[in-house]
C-alpha positions as CSV (number, residue, x, y, z in Angstrom):
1,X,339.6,87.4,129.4
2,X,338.1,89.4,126.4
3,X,333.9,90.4,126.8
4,X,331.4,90.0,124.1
5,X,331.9,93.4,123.1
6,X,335.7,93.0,122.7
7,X,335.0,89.6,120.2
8,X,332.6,91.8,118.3
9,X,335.3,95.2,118.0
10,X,337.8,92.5,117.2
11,X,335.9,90.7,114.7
12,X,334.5,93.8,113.2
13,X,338.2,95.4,112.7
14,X,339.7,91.7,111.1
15,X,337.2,91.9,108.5
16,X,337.7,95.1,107.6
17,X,341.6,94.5,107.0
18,X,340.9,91.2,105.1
19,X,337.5,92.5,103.7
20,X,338.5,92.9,99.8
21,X,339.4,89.0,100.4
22,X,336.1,87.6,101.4
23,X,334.5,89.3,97.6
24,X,335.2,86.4,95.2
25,X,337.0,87.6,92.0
26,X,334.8,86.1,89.1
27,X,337.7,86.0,87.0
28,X,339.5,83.9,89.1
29,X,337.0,81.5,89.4
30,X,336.3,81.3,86.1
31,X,339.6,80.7,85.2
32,X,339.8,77.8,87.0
33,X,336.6,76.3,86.1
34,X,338.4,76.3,82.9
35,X,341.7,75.2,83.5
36,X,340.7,72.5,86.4
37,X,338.5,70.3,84.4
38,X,340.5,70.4,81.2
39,X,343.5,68.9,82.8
40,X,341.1,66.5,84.8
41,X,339.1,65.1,82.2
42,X,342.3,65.3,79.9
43,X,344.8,62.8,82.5
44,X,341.6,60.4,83.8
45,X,341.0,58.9,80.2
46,X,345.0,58.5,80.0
47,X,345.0,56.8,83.1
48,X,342.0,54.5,82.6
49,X,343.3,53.4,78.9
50,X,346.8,53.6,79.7
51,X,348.6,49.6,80.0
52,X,349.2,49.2,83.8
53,X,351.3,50.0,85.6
54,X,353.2,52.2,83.2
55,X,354.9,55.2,84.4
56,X,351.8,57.6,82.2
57,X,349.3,56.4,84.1
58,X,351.0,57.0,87.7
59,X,351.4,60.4,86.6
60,X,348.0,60.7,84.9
61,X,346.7,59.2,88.0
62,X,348.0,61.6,90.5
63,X,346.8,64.5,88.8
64,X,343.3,63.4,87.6
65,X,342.9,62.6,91.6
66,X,344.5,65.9,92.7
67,X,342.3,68.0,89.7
68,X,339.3,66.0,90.7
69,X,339.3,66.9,94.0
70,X,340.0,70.5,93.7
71,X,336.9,70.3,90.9
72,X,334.8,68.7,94.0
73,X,335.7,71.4,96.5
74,X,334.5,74.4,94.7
75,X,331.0,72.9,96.7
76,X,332.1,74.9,99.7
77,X,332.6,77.9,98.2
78,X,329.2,77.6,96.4
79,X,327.3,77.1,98.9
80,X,328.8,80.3,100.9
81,X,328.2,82.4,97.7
82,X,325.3,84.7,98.7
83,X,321.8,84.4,97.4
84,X,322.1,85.3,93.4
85,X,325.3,85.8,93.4
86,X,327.7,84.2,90.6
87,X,324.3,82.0,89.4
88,X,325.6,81.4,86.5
89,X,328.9,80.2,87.7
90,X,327.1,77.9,89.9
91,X,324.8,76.2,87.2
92,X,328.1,76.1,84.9
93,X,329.7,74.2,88.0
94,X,327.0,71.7,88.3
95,X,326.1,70.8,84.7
96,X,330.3,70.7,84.2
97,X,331.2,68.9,87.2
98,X,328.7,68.6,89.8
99,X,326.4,65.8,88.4
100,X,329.2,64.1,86.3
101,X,330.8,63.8,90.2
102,X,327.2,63.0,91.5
103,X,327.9,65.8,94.0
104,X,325.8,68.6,92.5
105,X,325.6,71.6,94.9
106,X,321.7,71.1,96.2
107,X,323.0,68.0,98.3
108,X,325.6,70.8,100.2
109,X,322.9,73.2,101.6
110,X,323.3,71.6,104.6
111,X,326.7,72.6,105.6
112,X,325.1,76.3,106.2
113,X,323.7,74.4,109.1
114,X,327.4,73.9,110.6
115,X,327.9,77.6,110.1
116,X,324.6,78.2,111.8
117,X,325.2,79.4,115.9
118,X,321.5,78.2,116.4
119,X,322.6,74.4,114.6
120,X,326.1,74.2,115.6
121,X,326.7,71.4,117.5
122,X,323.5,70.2,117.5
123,X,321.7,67.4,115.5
124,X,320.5,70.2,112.7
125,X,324.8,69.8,112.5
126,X,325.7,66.9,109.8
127,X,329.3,68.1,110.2
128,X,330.1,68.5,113.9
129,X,331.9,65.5,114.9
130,X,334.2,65.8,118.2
131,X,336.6,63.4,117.1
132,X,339.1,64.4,119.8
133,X,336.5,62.3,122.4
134,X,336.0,59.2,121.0
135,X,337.6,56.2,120.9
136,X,340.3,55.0,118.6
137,X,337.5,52.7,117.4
138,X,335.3,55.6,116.4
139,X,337.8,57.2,114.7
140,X,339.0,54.3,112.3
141,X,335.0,53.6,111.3
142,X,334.9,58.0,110.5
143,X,337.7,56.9,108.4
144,X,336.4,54.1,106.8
145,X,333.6,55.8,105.5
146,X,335.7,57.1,102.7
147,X,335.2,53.9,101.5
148,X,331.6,53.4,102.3
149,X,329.9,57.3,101.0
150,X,330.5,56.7,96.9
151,X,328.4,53.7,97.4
152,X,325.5,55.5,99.0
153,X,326.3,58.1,96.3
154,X,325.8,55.7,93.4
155,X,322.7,54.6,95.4
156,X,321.1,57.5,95.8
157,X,321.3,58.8,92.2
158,X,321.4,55.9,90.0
159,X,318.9,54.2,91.8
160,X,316.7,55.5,94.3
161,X,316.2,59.1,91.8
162,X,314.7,56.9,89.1
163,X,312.9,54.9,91.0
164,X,311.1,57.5,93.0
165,X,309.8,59.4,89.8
166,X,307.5,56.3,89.8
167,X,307.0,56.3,94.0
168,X,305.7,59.7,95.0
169,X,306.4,58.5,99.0
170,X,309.8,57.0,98.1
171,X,310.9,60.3,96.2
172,X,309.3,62.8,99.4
173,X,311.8,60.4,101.3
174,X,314.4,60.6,98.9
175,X,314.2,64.7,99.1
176,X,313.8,64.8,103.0
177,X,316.0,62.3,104.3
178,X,318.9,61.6,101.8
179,X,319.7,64.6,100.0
180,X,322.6,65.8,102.4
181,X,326.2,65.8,101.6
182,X,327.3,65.4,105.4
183,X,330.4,63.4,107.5
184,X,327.9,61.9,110.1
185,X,325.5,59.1,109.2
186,X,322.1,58.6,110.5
187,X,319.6,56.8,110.0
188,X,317.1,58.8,108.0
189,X,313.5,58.9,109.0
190,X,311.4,56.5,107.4
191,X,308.8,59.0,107.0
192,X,309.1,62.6,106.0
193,X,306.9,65.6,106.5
194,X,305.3,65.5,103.0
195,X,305.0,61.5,103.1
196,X,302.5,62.4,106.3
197,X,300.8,64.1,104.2
């Protein structure tokens, strides 16, 4: 069995072999901020107009979902990027996919909580979910979430943002309690810290 100083030696010695990996390549990024949504926002309008069922709009259909979601998942790497760094990137990100997706990055803080030893685990953690324990029952409602999140998505922002510009409480509640991007639902507090206020 390996001790605590092993794990750190170890650790320490991995990321210097892999370290020139873990510096994103602005070009690369940029690249395919360029490339992704062109060929998104290119197939979805083929697909949506396109008479159905023809074989266009399988094809359109496949790669508009496949384009879309590797758009969405550049919210993981943004949210790792350090403090300042690729800004710019980031506010192209949002403004070009982000709010169009009604994902923009400030609702993803919160997965630095799951990277967090102190949150890990814990109830701070909206992405720690030991599926391997439940029941079958608890894994098919995870699952049918999928269907259930985009409406709570649409909620939130084309609803419950415009509404609570004229609600100061609503909108500290808005802020507080439903601004996270997470896997595990709870029920959020009814009253935040600045609605005690």
């Amino acid at each position: 069995m390996s001790t605590a100083s092993e794990d750190a030696t170890f650790l320490q010695s991995s990321r210097v072999l892999v370290g020139d990996f873990l510096e994103p390549d602005p070009r690369v990024y940029w690249v395919d901020l360029s490339v992704s949504p062109t060929i998104a926002y290119t197939a979805t309008p083929i697909f949506v107009f396109a008479p159905f069922g023809e074989l266009i709009a399988w094809i359109c259909y496949f790669i508009a979902g496949a384009m879309l979601y590797r758009l969405s998942m550049f919210i993981h790497e943004l949210v790792h990027f350090r403090r300042g760094e690729m800004s710019w990137f980031r506010t192209y990100w949002d403004f070009s996919v982000g709010i169009w997706l009604l994902i923009p990055t400030f609702i993803y803080i919160s997965h630095l909580d799951h990277h967090s030893s102190r949150h890990y685990g814990t109830k701070q953690d909206g992405e720690y979910l030991p599926l391997g324990l439940g029941t079958v029952t608890g894994v098919a409602m995870f699952m049918a979430q999928v269907l259930v999140q985009p409406l709570f998505i649409l909620f939130r922002f084309l609803i419950l943002t415009p509404v609570s510009y004229f609600h100061p409480p609503l909108r500290c509640w808005v802020i507080e309690s439903f601004s996270s991007l997470v896997i595990i639902f709870r029920t959020p507090d009814l009253v935040g810290k600045c609605g005690d206020t």
